[in-house]
N, CA, C and O atoms as CSV, one atom per row, in Angstrom:
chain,resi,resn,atom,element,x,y,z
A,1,UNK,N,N,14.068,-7.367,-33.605
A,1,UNK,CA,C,13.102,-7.190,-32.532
A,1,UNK,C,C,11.708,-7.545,-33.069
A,1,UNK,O,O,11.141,-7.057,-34.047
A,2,UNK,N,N,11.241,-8.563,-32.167
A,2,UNK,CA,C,10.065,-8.449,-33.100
A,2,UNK,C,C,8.717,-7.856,-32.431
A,2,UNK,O,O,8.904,-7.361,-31.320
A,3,UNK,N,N,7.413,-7.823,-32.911
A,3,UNK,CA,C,6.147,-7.200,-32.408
A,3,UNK,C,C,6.110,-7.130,-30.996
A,3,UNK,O,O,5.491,-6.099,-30.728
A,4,UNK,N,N,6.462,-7.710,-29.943
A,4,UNK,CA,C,5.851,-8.099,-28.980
A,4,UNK,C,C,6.877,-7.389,-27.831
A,4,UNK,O,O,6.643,-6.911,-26.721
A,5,UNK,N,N,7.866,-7.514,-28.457
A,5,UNK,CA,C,8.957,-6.477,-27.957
A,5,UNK,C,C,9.207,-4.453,-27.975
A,5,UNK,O,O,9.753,-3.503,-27.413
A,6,UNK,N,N,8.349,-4.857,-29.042
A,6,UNK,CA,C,8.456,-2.991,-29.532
A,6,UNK,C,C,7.314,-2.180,-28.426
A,6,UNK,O,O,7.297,-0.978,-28.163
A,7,UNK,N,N,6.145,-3.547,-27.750
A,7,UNK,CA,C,5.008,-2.634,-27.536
A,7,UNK,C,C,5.124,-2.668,-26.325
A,7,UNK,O,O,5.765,-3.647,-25.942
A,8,UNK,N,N,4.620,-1.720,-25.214
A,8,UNK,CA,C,4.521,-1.918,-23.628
A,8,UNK,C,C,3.404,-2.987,-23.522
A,8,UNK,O,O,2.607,-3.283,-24.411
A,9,UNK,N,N,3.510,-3.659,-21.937
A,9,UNK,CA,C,2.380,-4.683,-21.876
A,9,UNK,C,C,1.056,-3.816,-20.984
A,9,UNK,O,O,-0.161,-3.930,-21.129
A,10,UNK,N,N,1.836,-2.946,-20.049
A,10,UNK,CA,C,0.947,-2.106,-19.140
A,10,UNK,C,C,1.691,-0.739,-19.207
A,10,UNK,O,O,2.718,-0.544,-19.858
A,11,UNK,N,N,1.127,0.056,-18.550
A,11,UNK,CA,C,1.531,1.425,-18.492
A,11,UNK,C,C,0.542,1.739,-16.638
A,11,UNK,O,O,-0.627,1.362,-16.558
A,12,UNK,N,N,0.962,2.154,-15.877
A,12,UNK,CA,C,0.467,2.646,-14.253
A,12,UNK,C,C,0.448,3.569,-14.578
A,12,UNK,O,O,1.308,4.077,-15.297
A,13,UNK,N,N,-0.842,4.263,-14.030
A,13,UNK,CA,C,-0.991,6.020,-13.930
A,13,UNK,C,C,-1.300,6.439,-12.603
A,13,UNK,O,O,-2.422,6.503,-12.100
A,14,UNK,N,N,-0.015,6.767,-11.993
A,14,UNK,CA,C,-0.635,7.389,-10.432
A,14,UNK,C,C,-0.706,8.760,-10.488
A,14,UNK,O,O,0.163,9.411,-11.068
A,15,UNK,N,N,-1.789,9.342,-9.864
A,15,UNK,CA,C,-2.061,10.765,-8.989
A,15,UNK,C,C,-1.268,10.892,-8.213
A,15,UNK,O,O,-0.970,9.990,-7.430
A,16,UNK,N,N,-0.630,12.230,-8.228
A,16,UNK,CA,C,0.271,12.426,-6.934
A,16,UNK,C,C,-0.114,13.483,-6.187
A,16,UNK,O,O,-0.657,14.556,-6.448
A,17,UNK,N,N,0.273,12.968,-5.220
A,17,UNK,CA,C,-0.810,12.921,-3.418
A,17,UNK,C,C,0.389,13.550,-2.448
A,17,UNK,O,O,1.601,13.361,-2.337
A,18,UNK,N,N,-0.665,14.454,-1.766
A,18,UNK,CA,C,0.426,14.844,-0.487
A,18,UNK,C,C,0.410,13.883,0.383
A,18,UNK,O,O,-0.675,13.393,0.697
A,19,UNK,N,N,1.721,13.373,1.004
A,19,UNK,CA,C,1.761,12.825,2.010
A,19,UNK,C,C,1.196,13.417,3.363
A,19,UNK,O,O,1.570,14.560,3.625
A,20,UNK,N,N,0.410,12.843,4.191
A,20,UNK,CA,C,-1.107,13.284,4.943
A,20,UNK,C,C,-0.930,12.253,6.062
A,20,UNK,O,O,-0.244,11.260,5.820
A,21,UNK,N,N,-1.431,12.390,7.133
A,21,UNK,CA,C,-1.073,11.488,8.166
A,21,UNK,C,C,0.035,10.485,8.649
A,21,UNK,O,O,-0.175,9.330,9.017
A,22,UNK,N,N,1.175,11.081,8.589
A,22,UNK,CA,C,1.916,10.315,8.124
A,22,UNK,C,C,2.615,9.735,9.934
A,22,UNK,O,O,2.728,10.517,10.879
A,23,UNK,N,N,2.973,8.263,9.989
A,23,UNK,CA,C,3.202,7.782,11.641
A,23,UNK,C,C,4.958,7.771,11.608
A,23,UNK,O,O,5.508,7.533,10.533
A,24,UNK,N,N,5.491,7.945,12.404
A,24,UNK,CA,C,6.819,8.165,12.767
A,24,UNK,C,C,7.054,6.742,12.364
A,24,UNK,O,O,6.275,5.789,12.352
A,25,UNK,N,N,8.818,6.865,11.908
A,25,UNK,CA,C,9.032,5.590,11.211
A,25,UNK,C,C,9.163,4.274,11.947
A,25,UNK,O,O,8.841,3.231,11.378
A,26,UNK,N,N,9.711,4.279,13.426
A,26,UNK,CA,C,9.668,3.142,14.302
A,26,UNK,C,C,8.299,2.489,14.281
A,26,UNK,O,O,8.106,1.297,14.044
A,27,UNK,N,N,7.530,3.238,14.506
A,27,UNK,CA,C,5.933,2.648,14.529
A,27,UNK,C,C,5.540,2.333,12.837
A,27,UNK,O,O,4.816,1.401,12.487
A,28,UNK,N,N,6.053,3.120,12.089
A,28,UNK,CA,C,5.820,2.709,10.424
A,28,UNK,C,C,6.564,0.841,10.591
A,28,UNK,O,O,5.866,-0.078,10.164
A,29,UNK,N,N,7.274,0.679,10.914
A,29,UNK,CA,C,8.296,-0.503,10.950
A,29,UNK,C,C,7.264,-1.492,11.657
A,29,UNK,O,O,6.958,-2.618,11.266
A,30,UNK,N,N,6.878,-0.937,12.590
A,30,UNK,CA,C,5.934,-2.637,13.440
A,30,UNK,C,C,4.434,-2.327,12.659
A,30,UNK,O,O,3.757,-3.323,12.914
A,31,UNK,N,N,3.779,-1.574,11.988
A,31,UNK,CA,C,2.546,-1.849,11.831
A,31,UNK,C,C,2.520,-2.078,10.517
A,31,UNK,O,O,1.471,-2.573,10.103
A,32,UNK,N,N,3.751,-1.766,9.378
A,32,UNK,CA,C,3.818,-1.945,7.996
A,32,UNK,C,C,3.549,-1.158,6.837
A,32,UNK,O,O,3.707,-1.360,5.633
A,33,UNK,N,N,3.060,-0.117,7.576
A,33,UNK,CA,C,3.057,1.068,6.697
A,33,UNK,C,C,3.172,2.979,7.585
A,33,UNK,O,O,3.146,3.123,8.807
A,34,UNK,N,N,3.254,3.803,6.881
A,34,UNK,CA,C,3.334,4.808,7.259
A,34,UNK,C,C,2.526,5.965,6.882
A,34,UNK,O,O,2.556,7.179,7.079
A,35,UNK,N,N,1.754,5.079,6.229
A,35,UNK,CA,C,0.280,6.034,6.118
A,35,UNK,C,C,-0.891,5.787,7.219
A,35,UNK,O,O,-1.423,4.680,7.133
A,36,UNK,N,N,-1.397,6.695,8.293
A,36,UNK,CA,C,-1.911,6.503,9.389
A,36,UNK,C,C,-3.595,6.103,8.662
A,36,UNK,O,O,-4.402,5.412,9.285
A,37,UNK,N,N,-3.849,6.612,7.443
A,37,UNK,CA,C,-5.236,6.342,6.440
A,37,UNK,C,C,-5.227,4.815,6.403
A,37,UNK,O,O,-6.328,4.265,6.393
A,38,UNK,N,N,-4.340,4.206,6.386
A,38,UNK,CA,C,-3.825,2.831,5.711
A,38,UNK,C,C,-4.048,1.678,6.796
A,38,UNK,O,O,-4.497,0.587,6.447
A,39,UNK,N,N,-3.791,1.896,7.833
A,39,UNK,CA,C,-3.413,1.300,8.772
A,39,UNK,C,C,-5.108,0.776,9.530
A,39,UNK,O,O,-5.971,1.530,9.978
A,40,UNK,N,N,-5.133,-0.733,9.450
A,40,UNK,CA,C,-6.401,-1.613,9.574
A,40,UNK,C,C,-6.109,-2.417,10.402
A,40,UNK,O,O,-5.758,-3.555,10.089
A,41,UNK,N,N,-6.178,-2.061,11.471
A,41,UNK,CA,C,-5.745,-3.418,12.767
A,41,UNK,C,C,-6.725,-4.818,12.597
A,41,UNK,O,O,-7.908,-4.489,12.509
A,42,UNK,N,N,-6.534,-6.159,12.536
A,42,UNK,CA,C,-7.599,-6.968,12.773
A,42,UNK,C,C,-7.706,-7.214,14.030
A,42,UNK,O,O,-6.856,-7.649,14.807
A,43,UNK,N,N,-9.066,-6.844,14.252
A,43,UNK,CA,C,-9.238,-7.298,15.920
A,43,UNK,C,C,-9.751,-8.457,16.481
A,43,UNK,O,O,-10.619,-9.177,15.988
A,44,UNK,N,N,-9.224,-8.589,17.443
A,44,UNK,CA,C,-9.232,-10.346,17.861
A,44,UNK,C,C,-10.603,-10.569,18.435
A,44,UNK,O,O,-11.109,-9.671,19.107
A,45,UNK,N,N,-11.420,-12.005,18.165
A,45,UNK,CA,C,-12.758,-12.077,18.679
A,45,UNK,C,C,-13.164,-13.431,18.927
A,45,UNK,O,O,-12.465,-14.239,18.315
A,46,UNK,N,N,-14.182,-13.996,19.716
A,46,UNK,CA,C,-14.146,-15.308,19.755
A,46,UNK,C,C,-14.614,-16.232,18.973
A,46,UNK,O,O,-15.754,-15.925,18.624
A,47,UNK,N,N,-14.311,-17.097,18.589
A,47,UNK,CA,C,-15.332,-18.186,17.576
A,47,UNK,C,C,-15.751,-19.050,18.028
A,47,UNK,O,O,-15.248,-20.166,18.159
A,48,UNK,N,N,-17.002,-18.573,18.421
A,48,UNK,CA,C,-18.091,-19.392,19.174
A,48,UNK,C,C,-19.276,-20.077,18.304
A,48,UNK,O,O,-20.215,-19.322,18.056
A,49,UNK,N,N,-19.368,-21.457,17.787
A,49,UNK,CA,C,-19.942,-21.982,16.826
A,49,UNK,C,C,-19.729,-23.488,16.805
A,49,UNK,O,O,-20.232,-24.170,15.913
């Protein structure tokens, strides 16, 4: 084995979080997530220019 193998490349450190607003899963399914915090509609507008 050599050096490059023995060492990690990254390591993730998550906080763990209560799940908090959370949207019923049919509606989790069409908007892509199920955190109601999360959820960023783009709203449609004209491009006038």
């Amino acid at each position: 084995m050599n050096k490059s193998e023995k060492n990690d490349y990254a390591k993730a450190f998550i906080i763990p979080q209560k799940y908090e607003n959370i949207i019923n899963p049919k509606a989790a399914l069409k908007i892509g997530t199920i955190f109601n915090d999360l959820y960023k509609p783009y709203k449609a507008y004209d491009k006038k220019y």
